[in-house]
C-alpha positions as CSV (number, residue, x, y, z in Angstrom):
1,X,10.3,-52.8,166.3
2,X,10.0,-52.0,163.0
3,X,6.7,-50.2,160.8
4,X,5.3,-51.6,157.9
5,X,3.2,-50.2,155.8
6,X,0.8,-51.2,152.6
7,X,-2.4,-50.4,150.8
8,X,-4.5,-51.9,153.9
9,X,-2.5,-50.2,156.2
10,X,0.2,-50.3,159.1
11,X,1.7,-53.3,161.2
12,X,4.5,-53.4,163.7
13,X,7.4,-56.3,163.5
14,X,10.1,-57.2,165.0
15,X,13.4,-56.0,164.2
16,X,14.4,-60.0,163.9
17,X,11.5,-61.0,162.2
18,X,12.2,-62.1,158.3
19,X,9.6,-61.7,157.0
20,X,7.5,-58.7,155.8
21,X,3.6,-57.5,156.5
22,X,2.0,-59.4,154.0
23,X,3.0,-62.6,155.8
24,X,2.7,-61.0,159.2
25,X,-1.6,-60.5,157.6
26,X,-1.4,-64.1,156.5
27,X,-0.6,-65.6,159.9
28,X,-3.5,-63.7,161.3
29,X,-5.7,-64.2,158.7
30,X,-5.3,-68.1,158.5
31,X,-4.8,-68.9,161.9
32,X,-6.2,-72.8,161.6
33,X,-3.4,-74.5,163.9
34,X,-2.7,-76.5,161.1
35,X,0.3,-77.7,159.5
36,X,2.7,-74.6,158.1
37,X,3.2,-75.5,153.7
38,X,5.4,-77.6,152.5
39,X,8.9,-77.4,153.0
40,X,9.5,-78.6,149.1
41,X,7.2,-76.1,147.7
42,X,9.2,-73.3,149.4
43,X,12.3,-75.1,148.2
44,X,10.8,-75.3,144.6
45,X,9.2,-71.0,145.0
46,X,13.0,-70.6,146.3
47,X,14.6,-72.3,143.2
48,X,12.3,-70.2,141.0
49,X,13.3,-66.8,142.6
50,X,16.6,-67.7,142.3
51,X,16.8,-68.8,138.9
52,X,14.8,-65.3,137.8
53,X,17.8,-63.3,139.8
54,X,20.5,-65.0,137.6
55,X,18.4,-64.6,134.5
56,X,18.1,-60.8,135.5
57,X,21.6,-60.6,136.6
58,X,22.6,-62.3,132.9
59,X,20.4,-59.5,131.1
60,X,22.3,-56.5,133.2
61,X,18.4,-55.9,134.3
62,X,17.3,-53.7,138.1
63,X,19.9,-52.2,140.2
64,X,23.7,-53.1,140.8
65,X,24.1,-56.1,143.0
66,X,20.1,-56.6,143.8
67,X,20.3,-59.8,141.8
68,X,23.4,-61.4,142.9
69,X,22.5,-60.9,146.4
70,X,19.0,-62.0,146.0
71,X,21.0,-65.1,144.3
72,X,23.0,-65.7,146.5
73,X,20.1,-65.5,149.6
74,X,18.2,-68.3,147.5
75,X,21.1,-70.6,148.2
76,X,21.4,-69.7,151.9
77,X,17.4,-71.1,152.1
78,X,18.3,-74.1,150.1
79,X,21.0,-75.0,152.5
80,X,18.1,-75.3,155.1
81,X,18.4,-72.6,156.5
82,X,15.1,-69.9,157.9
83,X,12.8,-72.7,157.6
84,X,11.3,-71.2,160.9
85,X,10.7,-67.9,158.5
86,X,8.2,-69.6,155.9
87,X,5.1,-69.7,158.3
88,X,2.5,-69.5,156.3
89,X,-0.4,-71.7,156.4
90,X,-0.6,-75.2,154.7
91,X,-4.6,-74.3,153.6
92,X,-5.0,-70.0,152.7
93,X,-7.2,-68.1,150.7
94,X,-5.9,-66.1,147.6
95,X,-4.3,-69.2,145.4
96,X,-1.2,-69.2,147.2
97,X,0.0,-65.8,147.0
98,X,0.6,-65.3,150.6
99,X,3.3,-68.3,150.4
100,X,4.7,-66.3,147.2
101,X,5.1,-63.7,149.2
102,X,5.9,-65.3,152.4
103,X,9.5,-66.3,150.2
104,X,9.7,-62.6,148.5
105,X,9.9,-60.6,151.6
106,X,12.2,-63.2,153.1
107,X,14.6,-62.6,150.2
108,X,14.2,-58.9,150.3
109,X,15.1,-58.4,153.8
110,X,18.2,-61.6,153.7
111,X,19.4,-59.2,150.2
112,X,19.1,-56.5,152.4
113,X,21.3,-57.2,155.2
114,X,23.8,-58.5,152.8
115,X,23.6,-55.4,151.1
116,X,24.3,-53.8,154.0
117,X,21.0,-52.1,154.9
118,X,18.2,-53.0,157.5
119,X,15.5,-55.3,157.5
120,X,12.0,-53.7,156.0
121,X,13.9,-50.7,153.8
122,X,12.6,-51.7,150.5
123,X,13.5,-49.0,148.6
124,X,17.0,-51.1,147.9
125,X,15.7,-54.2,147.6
126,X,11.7,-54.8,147.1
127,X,9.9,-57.8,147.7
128,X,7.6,-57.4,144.6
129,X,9.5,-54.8,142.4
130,X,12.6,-56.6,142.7
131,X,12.1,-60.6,143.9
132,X,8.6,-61.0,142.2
133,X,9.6,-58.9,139.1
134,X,7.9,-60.3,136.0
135,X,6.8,-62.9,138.3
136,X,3.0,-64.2,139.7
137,X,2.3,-66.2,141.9
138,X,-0.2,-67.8,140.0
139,X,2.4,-69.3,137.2
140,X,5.4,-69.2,140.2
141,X,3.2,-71.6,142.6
142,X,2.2,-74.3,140.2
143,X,5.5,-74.4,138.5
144,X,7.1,-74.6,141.9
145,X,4.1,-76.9,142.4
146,X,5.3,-79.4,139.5
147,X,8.9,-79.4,140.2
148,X,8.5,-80.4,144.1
149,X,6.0,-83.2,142.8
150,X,8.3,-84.1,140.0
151,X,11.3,-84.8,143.2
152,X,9.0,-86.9,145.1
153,X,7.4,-88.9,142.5
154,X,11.0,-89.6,141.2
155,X,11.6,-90.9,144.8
156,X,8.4,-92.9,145.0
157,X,8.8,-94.7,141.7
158,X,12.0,-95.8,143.0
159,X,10.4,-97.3,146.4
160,X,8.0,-99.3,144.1
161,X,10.7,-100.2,141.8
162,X,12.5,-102.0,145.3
163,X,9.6,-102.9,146.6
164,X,8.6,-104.8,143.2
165,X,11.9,-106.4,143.1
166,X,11.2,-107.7,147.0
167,X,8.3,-109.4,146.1
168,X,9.4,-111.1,143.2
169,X,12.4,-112.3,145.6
170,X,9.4,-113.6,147.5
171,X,7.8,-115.3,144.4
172,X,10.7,-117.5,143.6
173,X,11.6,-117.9,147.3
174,X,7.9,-119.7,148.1
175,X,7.6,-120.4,144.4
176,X,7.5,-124.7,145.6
177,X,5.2,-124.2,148.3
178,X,1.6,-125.7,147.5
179,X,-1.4,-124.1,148.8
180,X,-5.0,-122.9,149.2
181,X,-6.2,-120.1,146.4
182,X,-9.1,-118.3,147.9
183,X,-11.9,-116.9,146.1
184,X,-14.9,-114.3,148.4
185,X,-12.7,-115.9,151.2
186,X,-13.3,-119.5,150.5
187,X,-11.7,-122.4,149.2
188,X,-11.0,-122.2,145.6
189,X,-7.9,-124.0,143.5
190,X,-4.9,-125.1,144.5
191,X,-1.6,-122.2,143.9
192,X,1.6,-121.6,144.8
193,X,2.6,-119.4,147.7
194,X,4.8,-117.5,145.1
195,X,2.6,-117.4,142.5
196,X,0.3,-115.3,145.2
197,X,3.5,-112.8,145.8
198,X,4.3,-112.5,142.0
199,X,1.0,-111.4,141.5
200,X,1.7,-108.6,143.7
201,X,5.0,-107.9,142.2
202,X,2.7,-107.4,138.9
203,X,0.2,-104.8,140.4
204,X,3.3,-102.7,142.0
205,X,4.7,-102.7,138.5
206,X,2.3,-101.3,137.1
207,X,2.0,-98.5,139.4
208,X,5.6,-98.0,139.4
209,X,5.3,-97.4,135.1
210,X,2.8,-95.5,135.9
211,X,4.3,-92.8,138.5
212,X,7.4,-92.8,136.4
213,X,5.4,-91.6,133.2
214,X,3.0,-89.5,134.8
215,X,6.0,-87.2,134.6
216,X,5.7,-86.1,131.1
217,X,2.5,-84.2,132.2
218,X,4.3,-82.2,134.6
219,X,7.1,-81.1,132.9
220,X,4.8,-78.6,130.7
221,X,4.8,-75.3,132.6
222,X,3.8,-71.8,132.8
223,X,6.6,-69.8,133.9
224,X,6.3,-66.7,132.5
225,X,2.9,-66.8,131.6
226,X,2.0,-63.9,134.9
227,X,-1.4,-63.3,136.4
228,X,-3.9,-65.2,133.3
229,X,-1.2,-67.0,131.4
230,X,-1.0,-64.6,128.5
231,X,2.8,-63.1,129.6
232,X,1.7,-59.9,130.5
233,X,4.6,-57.9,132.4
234,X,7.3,-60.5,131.9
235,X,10.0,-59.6,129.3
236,X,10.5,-61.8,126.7
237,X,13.9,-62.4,127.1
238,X,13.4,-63.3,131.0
239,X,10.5,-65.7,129.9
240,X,12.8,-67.9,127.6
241,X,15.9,-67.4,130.1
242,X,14.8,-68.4,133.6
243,X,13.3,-71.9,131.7
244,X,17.1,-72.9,130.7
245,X,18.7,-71.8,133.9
246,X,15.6,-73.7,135.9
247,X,16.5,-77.0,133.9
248,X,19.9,-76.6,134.9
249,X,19.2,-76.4,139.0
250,X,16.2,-78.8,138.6
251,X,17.8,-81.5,136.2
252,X,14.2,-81.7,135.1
253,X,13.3,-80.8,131.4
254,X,10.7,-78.7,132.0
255,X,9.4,-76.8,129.0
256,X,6.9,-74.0,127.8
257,X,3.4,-74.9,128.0
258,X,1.8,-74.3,124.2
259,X,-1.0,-72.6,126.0
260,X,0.1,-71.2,129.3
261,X,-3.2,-69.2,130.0
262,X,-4.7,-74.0,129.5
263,X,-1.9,-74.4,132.7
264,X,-2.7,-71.3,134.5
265,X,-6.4,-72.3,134.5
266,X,-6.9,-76.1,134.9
267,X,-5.4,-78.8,137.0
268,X,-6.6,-81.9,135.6
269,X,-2.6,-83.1,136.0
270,X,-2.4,-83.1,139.1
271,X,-5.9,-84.8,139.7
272,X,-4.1,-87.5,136.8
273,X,-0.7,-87.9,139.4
274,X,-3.0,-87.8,142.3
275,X,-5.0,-90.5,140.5
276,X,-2.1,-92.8,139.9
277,X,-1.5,-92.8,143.6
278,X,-4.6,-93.9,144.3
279,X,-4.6,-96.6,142.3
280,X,-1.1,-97.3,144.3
281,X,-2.9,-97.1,147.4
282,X,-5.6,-99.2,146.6
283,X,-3.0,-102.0,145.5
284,X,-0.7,-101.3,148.6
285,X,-4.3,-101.4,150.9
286,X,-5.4,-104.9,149.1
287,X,-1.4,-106.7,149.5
288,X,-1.6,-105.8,152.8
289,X,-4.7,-107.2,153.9
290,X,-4.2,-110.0,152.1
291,X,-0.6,-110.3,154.4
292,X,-2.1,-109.7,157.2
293,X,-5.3,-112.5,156.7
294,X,-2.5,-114.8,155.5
295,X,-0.9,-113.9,158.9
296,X,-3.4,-114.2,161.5
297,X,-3.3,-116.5,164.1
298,X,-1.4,-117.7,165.4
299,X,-3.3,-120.7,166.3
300,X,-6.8,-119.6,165.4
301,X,-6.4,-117.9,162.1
302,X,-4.6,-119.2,158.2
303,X,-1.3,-119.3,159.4
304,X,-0.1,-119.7,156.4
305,X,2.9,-116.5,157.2
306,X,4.7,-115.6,159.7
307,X,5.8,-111.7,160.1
308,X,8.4,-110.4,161.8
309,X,7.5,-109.2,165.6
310,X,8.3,-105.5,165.8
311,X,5.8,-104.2,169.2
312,X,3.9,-106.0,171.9
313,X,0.4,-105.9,170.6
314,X,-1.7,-105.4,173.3
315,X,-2.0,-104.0,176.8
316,X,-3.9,-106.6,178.4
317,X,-3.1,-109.9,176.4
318,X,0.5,-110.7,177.2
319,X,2.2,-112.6,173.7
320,X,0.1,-110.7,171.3
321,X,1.9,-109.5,168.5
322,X,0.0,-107.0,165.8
323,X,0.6,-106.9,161.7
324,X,1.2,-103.3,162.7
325,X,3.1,-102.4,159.7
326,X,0.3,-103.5,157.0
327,X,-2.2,-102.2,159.2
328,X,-0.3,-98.5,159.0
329,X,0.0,-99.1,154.9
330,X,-3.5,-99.4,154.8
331,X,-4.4,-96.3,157.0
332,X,-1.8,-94.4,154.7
333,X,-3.5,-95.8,151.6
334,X,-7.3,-94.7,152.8
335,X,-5.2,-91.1,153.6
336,X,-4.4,-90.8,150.2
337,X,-8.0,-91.8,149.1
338,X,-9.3,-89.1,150.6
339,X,-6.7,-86.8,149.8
340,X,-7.4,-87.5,145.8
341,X,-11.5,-86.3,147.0
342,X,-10.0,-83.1,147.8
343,X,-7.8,-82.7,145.0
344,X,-10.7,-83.7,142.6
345,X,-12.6,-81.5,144.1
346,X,-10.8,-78.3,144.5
347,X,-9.7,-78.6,140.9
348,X,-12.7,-79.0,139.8
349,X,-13.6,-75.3,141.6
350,X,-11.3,-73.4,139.0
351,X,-13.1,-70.4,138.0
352,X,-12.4,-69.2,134.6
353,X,-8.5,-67.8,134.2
354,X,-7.4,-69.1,137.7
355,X,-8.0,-71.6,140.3
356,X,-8.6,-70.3,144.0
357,X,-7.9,-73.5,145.9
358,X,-4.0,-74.4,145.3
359,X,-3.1,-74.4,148.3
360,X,-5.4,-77.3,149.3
361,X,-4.4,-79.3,145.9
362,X,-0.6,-78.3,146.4
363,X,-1.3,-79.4,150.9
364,X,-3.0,-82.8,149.2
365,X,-0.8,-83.8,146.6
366,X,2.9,-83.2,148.6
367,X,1.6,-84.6,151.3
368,X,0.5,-88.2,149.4
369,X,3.2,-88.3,147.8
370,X,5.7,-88.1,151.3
371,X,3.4,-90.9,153.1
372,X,3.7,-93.1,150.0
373,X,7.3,-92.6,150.0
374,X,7.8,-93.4,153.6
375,X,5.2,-96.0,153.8
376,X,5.9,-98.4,150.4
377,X,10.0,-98.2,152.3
378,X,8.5,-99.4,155.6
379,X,6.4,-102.0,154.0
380,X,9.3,-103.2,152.1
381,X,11.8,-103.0,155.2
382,X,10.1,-103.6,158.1
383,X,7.7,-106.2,157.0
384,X,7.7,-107.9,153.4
385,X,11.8,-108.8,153.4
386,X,11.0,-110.7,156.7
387,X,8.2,-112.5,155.6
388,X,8.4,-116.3,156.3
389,X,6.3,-119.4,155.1
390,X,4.9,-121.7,157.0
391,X,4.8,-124.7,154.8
392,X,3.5,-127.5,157.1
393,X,0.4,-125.1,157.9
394,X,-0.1,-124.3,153.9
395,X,0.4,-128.0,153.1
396,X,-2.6,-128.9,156.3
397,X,-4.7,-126.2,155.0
398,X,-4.7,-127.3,151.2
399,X,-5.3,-131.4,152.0
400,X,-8.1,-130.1,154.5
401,X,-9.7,-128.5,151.2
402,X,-12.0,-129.5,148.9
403,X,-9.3,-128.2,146.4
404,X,-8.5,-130.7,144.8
405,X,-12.2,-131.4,143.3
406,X,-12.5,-129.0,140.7
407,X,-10.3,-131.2,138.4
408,X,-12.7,-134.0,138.1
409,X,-15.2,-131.8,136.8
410,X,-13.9,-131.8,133.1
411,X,-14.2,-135.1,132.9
412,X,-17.5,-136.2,134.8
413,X,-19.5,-132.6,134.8
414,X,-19.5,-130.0,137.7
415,X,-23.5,-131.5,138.7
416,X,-22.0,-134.9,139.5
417,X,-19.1,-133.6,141.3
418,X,-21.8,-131.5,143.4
419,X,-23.0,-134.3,144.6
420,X,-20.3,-136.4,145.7
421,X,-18.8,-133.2,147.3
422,X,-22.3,-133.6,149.5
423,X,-22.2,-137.1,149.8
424,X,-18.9,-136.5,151.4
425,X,-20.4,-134.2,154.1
426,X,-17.0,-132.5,154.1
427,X,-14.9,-135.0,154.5
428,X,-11.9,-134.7,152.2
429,X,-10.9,-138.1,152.4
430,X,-14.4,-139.4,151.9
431,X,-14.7,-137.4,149.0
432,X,-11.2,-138.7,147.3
433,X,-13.0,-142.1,148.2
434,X,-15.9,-141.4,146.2
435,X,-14.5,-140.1,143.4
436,X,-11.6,-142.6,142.8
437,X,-14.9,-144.9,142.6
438,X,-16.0,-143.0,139.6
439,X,-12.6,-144.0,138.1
């Protein structure tokens, strides 16, 4: 066992343990049994910390060999390795710091070994002196923040860019079958099957264009900028340095904020991106309703498509087969509903130079942004590429219609057509009867 010590006090750990006593306090003090923070925000801290060590190292900055080792410990984490070390909670008080420092002592002591010395003997290698030095965590965590959502947003705009090109596969594929538009459910005008799927192609677009751009807004960050934003204890040099060595690991162009202290305070980006992905939900929620209404049946719904069988569908009825994949877009799509509440709303709880609540819009955001990814590729894989028609059942549904009516209307007024469609008492045939009369 091992003693360390801070301002609050003492705390025992293990002589394996990686990580320090301000973690250790953070495991105890958020002890919610609750997912552990995201795996790409320590990646993104990680690439910060190591692009400040090569900065230092470049300026001849701190003690011999600190930098290069702490350097050359960033890449060891990168490789995916002591994942099991970065434990803090997903949802913690204090804006994110204890994740900050969650990475720094996990440096410190991996610098220190390779140094030569034992875990916990900061006075060769510190976790704040040293790792954190002209560092914050509240312009490290949403930089870190920014470039983990930058990744996945890359990622998702490419899903919807596939999943786009799918459905306009599907538009030209059914782009000859005839049948039944629907309007509050009920018969309306006659349309193509692939019209219907090139109208989804459409709204995906749009939210692909939109996720793509959103990125702009990110790239704007506040490295640099320390506790308020206003680059207090963070040498100049450093602050313009670690920007241009971060673009080079990131391949992003991030830049300086024109106002770091506007960044350090307010988060309407990320309520903007979270935004966007609710407007992708709500497309992806409506498509795949629509699939699976088109889909129902098999005998006693439309009909209209067939999906591919993937599970038995129920315990007791033996043949049943569920729209199980559109039914898990749609539970992912009301996920990332609610997760845009809590971002709205813990942004909206910044108080004056800094916002508390982070940790919950950082938890929120990644996580939207991984079930999107995964969920737009299983909507596109698993169901929409195996999407078939069944054009005998669209052709029986659009002749059993009323359809067909609206046409006359231009020519002998909707009233009259009213009352032949009555006088047909729902009989299409009767009513092509009565109005070839009027011809």
């Amino acid at each position: 066992m091992r003693m360390e010590k801070d301002s609050i006090g003492e705390k025992s750990l293990g002589d394996s343990v990686v990580y320090g006593i301000q973690t250790a306090r953070a495991k105890e003090n958020f002890n919610l049994n609750y997912k552990n923070t995201d795996q790409s925000l320590i990646a993104a801290i990680v690439q910060i910390k190591k692009a400040a060590a090569h900065t230092y190292q470049t300026l001849g900055i701190g003690k011999p060999g600190v930098y290069e080792a702490i350097e050359q410990c960033c890449d060891l984490i990168l490789a995916g390795g002591y994942e099991d070390a970065f434990i803090t909670s997903a949802l913690q008080g204090g804006a994110g710091t204890s994740t900050n420092m969650n990475v720094n002592e996990v440096l410190a002591n991996l610098a220190l070994v390779k140094l030569g010395h034992q875990y916990g003997e900061y006075q060769y290698v510190h976790p704040l002196d040293d790792v954190n030095r002209g560092q914050s965590t509240n312009d490290v965590y949403p930089t870190a923040l920014r470039i983990a959502a930058i990744e996945k947003l890359r990622v998702l705009s490419d899903k919807c860019s596939q999943l786009q090109q799918t459905f306009q596969q599907k538009e030209n594929a059914f782009d000859h079958i005839q049948k039944l538009g629907r309007t509050e459910l009920m018969d309306a005008l006659p349309i193509t099957l692939g019209q219907e799927f090139g109208a989804y192609a459409q709204a995906i677009s749009r939210d692909r264009w939109r996720l793509y751009k959103v990125e702009e807004r990110l790239r704007q960050v506040n490295l640099g900028g320390t506790a308020v934003g206003a680059g207090n204890n963070a040498d100049r040099k450093y602050r313009f340095g670690i920007l241009e060595i971060l673009r080079g690991y990131t391949g992003m162009g991030l830049s300086p904020a024109e106002y770091p202290m506007d960044i350090t305070q307010n988060n309407d980006v990320f309520v903007e991106v979270s935004g966007l992905m609710k407007s992708l939900a709500v497309n992806l929620m409506k498509i795949s309703n629509d699939i699976r209404l088109m889909s129902s049946g098999p005998k006693g719904g439309f009909g209209e498509i067939t999906l591919k069988a993937l599970q038995m569908g129920s315990t007791i009825m033996p043949g049943k087969v569920n729209p199980v994949i559109p039914e898990m877009v749609m539970q992912v799509a009301m996920k990332v509903i609610a997760n845009d509440s809590a971002i709205t709303m813990a942004a909206s709880h910044g108080e004056f130079e800094l916002n508390a609540f982070m940790p919950l819009i950082a938890d929120s955001l990644l996580e939207s942004l991984q079930l999107l990814i995964d969920a737009v590729e299983s909507f596109r894989t698993k169901c929409v590429e195996h999407i078939l028609p069944d054009e005998e059942r669209c052709r029986q549904l659009l002749e059993a219609s009323y359809a067909f009516a609206t046409a006359y209307t231009v020519e002998y007024g909707y009233d009259l057509i009213s009352e032949a469609m009555k006088e047909s008492n729902g009989d299409p045939l009767k009513l092509k009867e009565i109005l070839e009369e009027l011809e």
